[in-house]
N, C-alpha and C positions, 0 to 999 in steps of 0.2 A: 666353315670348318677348314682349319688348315691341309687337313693333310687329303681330304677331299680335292683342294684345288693342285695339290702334286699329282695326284691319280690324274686327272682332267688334262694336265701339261705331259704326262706317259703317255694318253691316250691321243694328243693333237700331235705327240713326234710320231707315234706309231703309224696314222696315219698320214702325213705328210713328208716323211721322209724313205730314199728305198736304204734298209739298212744294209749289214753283211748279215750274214747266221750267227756270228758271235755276238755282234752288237747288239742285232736283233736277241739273243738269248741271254744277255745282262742287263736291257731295256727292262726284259719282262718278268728276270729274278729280282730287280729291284721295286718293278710295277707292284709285284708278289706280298712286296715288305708292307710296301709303302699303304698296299689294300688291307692288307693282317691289322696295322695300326687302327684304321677309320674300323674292319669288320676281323675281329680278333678270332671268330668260328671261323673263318675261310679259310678251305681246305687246298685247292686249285686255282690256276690261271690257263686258261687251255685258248685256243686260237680253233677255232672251228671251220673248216673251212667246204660249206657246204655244197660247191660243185664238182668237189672229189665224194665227197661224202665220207671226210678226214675229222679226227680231232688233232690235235698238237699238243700233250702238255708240254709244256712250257716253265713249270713252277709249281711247286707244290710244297706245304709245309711239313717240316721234318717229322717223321714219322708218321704221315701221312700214306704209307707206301700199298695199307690194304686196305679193301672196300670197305669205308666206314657208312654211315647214312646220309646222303645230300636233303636237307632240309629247307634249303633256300639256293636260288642262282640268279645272275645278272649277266647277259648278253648285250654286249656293244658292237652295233655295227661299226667295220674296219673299213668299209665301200673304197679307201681312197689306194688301199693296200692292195688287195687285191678283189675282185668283186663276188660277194655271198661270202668275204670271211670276217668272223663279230669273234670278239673277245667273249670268251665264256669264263665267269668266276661263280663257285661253287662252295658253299658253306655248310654246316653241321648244323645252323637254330634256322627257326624258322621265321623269316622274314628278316633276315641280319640286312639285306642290302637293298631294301625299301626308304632310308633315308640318305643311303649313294645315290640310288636311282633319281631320283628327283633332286640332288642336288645336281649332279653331270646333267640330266635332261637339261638344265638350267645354264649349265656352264659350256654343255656344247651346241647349245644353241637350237633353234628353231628349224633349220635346216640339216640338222643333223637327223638320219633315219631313226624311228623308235628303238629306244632300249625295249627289253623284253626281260619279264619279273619272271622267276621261276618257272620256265617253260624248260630249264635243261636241269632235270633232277636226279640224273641216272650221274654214277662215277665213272671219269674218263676211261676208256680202252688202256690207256699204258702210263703210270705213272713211273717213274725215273728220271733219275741226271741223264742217264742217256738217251730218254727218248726223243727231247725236242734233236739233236742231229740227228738220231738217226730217222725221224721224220721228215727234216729237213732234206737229208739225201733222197730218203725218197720223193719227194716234192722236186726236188733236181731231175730223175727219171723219168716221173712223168710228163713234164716239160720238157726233156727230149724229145720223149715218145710222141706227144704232140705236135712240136716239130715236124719229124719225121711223116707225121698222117699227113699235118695241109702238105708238105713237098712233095707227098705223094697224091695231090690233088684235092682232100676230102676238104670241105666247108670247113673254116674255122668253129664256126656256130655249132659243129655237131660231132669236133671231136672228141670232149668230154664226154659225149653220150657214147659213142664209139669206143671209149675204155673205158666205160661204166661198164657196156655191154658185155667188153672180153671178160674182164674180170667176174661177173656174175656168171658167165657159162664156163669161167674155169672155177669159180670158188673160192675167190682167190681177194685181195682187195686191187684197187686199182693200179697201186704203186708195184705190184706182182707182176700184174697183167702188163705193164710198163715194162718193168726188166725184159720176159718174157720176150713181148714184141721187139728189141732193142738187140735181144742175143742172137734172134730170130734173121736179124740183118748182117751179123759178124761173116767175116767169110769159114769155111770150117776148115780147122786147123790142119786137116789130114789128107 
């Protein structure tokens, strides 16, 4: 399948290369197309990035914008990008991207971590042109804020868990909790 093997060459830049936010967000408008072609019900391209406990859209088909029904999805792990974040693609029939799946399983190889069949069937948190930056900005914060905890001694290994934390005792999500901590450091104005 042709246009299988473009998705396959999207999926070996995404993870092999560090892009910019733009790049990165015309990589994955055109990833977007090029998946609509091979699965014409796919609704999303969302970047999941499960040690925030974030989604990214990323892409989504025009008028696409309210919760319609996810009936099928396909999860690619990105391992090389960043680690726990998998490409999530989300369809309206059911079983649409059971013959992607096993072509990519094929095309990226034996070492490549399992894709995963419809395990993400709920509709992204925020569909918009603007959410993949302004997700990305906050993916910027909390990577400060990260910063900021090892400088201030804590284990690398534990500071995700340590703004998981703030953020769940403010209620907040963890790119809040982020800012938060960060303004928390500013000197005050007055």
């Amino acid at each position: 399948m042709r246009v299988t093997a473009t998705v396959a060459e999207h999926l070996r830049l995404l993870q092999g290369e560090d892009v910019s936010g733009d790049d990165l967000a015309a990589g994955l408008s055109k990833l977007g197309r090029d998946v609509v072609l091979a699965v014409p019900s796919c609704l999303t391209v969302t970047i999941a990035l499960a040690s925030l406990g974030v989604e990214i859209d990323a892409w989504a088909v025009d008028g696409a914008t309210a919760p319609v029904r996810v009936l099928a999805s396909l999860a690619v792990p990105l391992s090389a990008v960043v680690p726990g974040a998998v490409l999530v693609l989300r369809a309206g029939e059911p079983g649409a991207f059971l013959p992607l799946a096993d072509d990519l399983g094929t095309r990226l190889g034996p070492n490549h971590p399992p894709l995963a069949v419809d395990q993400h069937l709920t509709w992204p948190a925020a569909v918009s042109s603007e959410s993949f930056p302004a997700s990305l900005a906050g993916l910027r914060v909390v990577n400060q804020a990260v910063g900021v905890l090892v400088d201030r001694g804590l284990p690398p290994e534990t500071v995700r868990r340590e703004l998981q934390r703030r953020a769940s005792d403010a209620n907040t999500d963890v790119a809040t909790a982020s800012r938060r901590l960060l303004a928390s450091l500013r000197p005050d104005p007055g």
